[in-house]
C-alpha positions, -999 to +999 in steps of 0.1 A: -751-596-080-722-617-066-693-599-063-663-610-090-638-619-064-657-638-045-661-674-043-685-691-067-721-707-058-715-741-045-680-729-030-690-728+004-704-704+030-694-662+015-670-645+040-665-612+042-638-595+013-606-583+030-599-550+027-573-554+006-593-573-015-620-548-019-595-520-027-583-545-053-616-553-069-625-515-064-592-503-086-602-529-113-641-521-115-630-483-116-606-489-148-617-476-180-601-502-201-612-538-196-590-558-175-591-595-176-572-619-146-564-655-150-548-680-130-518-699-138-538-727-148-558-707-175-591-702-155-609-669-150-605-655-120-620-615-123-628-589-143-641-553-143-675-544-161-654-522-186-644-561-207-680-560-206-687-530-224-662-533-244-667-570-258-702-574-247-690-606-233-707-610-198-685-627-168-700-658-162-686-667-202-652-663-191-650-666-155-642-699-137-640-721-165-610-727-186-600-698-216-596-731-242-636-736-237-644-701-242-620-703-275-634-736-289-672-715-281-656-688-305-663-669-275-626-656-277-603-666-308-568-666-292-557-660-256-532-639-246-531-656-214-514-691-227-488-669-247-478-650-216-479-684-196-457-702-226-434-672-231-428-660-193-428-628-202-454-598-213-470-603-246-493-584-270-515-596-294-547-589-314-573-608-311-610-608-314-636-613-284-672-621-296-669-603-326-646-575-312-614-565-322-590-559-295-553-548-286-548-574-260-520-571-237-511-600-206-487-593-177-477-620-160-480-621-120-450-637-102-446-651-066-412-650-044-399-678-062-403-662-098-434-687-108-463-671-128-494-676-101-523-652-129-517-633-156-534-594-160-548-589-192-557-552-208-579-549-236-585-520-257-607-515-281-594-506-318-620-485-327-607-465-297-569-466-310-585-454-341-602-424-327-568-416-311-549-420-343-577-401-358-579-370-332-534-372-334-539-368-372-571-349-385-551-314-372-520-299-388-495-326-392-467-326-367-434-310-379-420-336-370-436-358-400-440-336-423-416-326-452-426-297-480-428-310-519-421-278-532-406-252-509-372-243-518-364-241-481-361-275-469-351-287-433-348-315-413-369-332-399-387-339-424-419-316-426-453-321-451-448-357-467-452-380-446-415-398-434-429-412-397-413-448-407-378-457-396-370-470-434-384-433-448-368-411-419-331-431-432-338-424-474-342-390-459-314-389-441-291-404-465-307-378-492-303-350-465-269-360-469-262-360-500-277-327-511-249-312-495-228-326-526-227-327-560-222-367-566-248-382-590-276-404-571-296-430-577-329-434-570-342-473-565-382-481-555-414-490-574-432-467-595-453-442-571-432-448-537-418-419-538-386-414-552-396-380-572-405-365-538-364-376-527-353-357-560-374-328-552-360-329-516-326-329-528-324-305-554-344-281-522-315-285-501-281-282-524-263-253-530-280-253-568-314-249-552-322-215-569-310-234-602-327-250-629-344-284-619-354-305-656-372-336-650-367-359-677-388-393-680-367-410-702-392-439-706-420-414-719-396-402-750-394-425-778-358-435-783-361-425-819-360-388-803-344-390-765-311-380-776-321-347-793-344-342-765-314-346-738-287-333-762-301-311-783-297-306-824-279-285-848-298-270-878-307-292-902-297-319-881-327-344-891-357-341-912-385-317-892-353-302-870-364-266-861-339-244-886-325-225-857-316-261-838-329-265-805-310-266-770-312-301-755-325-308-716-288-314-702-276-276-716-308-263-699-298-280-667-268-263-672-256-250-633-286-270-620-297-302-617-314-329-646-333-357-627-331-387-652-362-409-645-365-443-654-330-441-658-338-484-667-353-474-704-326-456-717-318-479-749-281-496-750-267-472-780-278-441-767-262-450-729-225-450-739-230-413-753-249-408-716-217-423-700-196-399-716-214-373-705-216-381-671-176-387-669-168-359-689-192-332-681-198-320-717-217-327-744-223-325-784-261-320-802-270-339-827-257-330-862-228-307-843-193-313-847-181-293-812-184-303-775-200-275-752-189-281-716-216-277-686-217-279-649-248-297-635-256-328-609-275-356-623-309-374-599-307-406-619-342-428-612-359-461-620-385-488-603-364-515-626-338-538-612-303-521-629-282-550-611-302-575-630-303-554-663-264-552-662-267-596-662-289-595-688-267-573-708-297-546-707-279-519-694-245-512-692-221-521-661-201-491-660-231-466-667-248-482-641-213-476-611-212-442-629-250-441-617-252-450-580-225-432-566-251-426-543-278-455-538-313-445-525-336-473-520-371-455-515-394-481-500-429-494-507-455-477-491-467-515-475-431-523-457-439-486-443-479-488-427-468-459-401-466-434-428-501-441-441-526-425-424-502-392-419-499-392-459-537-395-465-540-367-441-517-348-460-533-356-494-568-349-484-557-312-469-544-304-506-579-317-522-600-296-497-578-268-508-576-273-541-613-282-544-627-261-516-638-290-495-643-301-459-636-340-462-620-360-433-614-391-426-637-417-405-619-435-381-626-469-394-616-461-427-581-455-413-580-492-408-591-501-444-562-479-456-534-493-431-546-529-439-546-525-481-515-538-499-510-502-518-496-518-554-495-486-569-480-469-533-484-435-529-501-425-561-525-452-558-535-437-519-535-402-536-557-412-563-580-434-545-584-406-513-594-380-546-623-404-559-637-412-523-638-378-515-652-367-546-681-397-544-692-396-514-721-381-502-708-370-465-679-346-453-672-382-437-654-400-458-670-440-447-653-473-453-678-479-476-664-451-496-631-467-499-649-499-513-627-504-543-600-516-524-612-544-519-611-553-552-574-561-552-560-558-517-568-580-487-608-581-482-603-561-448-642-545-460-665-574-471-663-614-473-642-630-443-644-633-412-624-610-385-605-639-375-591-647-411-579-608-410-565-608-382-550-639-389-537-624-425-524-593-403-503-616-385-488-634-419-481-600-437-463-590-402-443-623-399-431-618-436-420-587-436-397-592-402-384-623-416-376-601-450-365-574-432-341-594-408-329-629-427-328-648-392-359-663-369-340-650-343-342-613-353-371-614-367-383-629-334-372-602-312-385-575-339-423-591-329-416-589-294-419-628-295-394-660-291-380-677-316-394-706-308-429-687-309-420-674-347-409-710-359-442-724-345-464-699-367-445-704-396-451-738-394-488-729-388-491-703-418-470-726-438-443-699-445-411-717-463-389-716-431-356-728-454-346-695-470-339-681-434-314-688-403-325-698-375-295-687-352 
């Protein structure tokens, strides 16, 4: 077999490797991640037998011939080499190599006058990463990332649910923040992100943690009956009032704390009474002709837009600047991917506790879960982690087993091609650091790309460009 550095058939006479070459060639063969070397032109130059094994690409498809052939064969479907070469700088991407998805990263090589003579490219294999991710996460979760639902005793770092992401670990640390007072907070995100978990997290940490803690859903009480429910009744207030009268949730929460959830349903007429409340810390049942002052801090919580409401005349401006002394936004679980394997670990401890199971996760599935679009957030992962484990066959829990999510989220499992996801991957990504930043050029340097880079694929994707800066 004809040695990789050395000079094609047809090249002339072989002479002898230097040694310096052969130490060379002998550090990239002995590399257990495949290495891939270009020249400045874009033509293969080496690489070691681990590419091979990982891609299943053999040499003489990439080496001395130009990387646009080999992407035009489909032999490749992007090249990290071009990007490092158009760029001038070190560049990671994605990409798939004859059916192979791969973490791609190219280096370029520089001469004494700063040109780029090769570029060093270092694959990895996914699957790998996976396995890592797996092996990091199918043990005890980290204290670091882990923060307790229920325990009175609450620290910080976070430690049980998952709060890995930067936009988690800051709701946390606002909320760690705030527990320390007794101003009322308001809790903003959809429905299942997590915002109950904040409340809990809260209420753990204040000085009234031994105190009552009444959780409310305001939008699960007709309105007929929410304001005997939260202030309570006098005898023979209504018709089918207990004789006695009944204690409302607010006096129970009296010393404690009331967590008002979907704080957005509360109708108009029955939110000037709330306001009252809230300003002056006491309040009168239904049918009774006293005021009964309490102490108690209010959790207020909804997944509905309050700002909008308040245009709309749906909810009232000064109930709603009475509300969010305090604003908490909790986040959807797909602006945060790096908390979702650690959560699904988390979740599928409690069912093989609570059902006296052995189920784990298979590497591969952890990619269907970070690539799904999670519409119903956490619950959603919680509920569909319980039916997988419960249906399948295997202490394994397969991708096949999370089949269902392909149903209404991104068809990462069946029907197109690894190309189209990866290309999908790259769109979601794009998105969310254009949302996340406003400007190309922050949202460029958050993808470790240039702005000229970013505008090019948004003109490729055919992402509406005019909505952001480009500064």
């Amino acid at each position: 077999m004809r040695h990789s550095l050395e000079p094609k058939v047809g090249e002339g006479p072989k002479s002898p490797l230097p040694q310096q070459l052969q130490l060379l060639d002998s550090i990239i063969q002995s590399s257990y991640d495949g290495i891939f070397v270009a020249d400045a032109s874009g033509i293969g130059w080496t690489m070691n037998d681990a590419y091979t094994r990982i891609t299943g690409v053999p040499k003489h498809k990439l080496l001395h011939r130009n990387l646009k052939d080999a992407i035009e064969e489909g032999v490749i479907s992007d090249s990290v080499t071009y990007k490092v070469l158009d760029e001038k700088k070190a560049v990671t991407i994605v990409q798939s190599v004859n059916g192979v998805e791969v973490l791609a990263t190219g280096n370029p090589v520089k001469n004494e006058e700063g040109e780029i003579t090769h570029v060093v490219t270092n694959i990895r294999d996914l699957r790998d990463l996976n396995y890592l991710k797996f092996e990091l996460h199918s043990s005890n979760l980290s204290d670091e990332t882990r923060i307790p639902i229920t325990s009175r005793s609450i620290d910080l770092p976070p430690k049980g649910v998952v709060a890995k992401s930067r936009k988690m670990k800051e709701a946390f640390r606002v909320a760690e923040k705030a527990a320390r007072v007794d101003s009322t907070i308001l809790l903003t995100g959809e429905s299942g992100a997590g915002k109950e978990i904040i409340a809990n997290f809260i209420q753990g940490n204040s000085k009234r943690s031994k105190a009552e803690f009444v959780k409310v859903n305001c939008g699960a009480i007709p309105s007929t009956l929410l304001e005997a429910e939260l202030f309570g009744y006098e005898k023979g207030a209504f018709t089918g009032a207990v004789n006695s009268g009944r204690i409302g949730l607010f006096e129970k929460a009296n010393g404690g704390t009331i967590l008002l959830d979907e704080i957005g349903d509360i109708p108009l007429e029955l939110q000037v009474k709330l306001l009252r409340v809230l300003q002056e810390k006491e309040i009168r049942r239904v049918g009774g002709t006293y005021q009964i002052p309490l102490q108690f801090r209010v959790i207020a919580a909804t997944n509905r837009n309050l700002e909008e409401l308040v245009k709309e005349g749906g909810f009232r401006e000064d109930l709603y600047y009475r509300l969010s002394v305090i604003p908490i936004h909790v986040p959807p679980l797909r602006e945060r991917r790096e908390d979702i394997t650690p959560i699904a670990f988390y979740y599928l401890q409690k069912l093989n506790e609570s059902y006296d199971m052995a189920k784990t996760l298979h590497p591969d599935s952890l990619a269907v879960l970070e690539h799904y679009k999670w519409p119903g957030n956490i619950r959603e992962l919680e509920n569909v982690l319980e039916r997988a484990a419960v249906i399948s066959d295997a202490d394994v829990i397969l991708p096949e087993d999370l089949s269902i999510l392909s149903k209404e989220g991104p068809s990462i499992i069946h029907g197109e091609s690894l190309k189209a996801k990866v290309q999908q991957l790259e769109i979601d990504l794009i998105r969310e650091a254009l949302n996340d930043h406003k400007t190309t050029r922050k949202a460029a340097k958050a993808l470790g790309i240039s702005q000229s880079s970013l505008v090019k694929k948004m003109k490729k994707y055919e992402l509406a460009d005019q909505e952001y800066i480009h500064e």
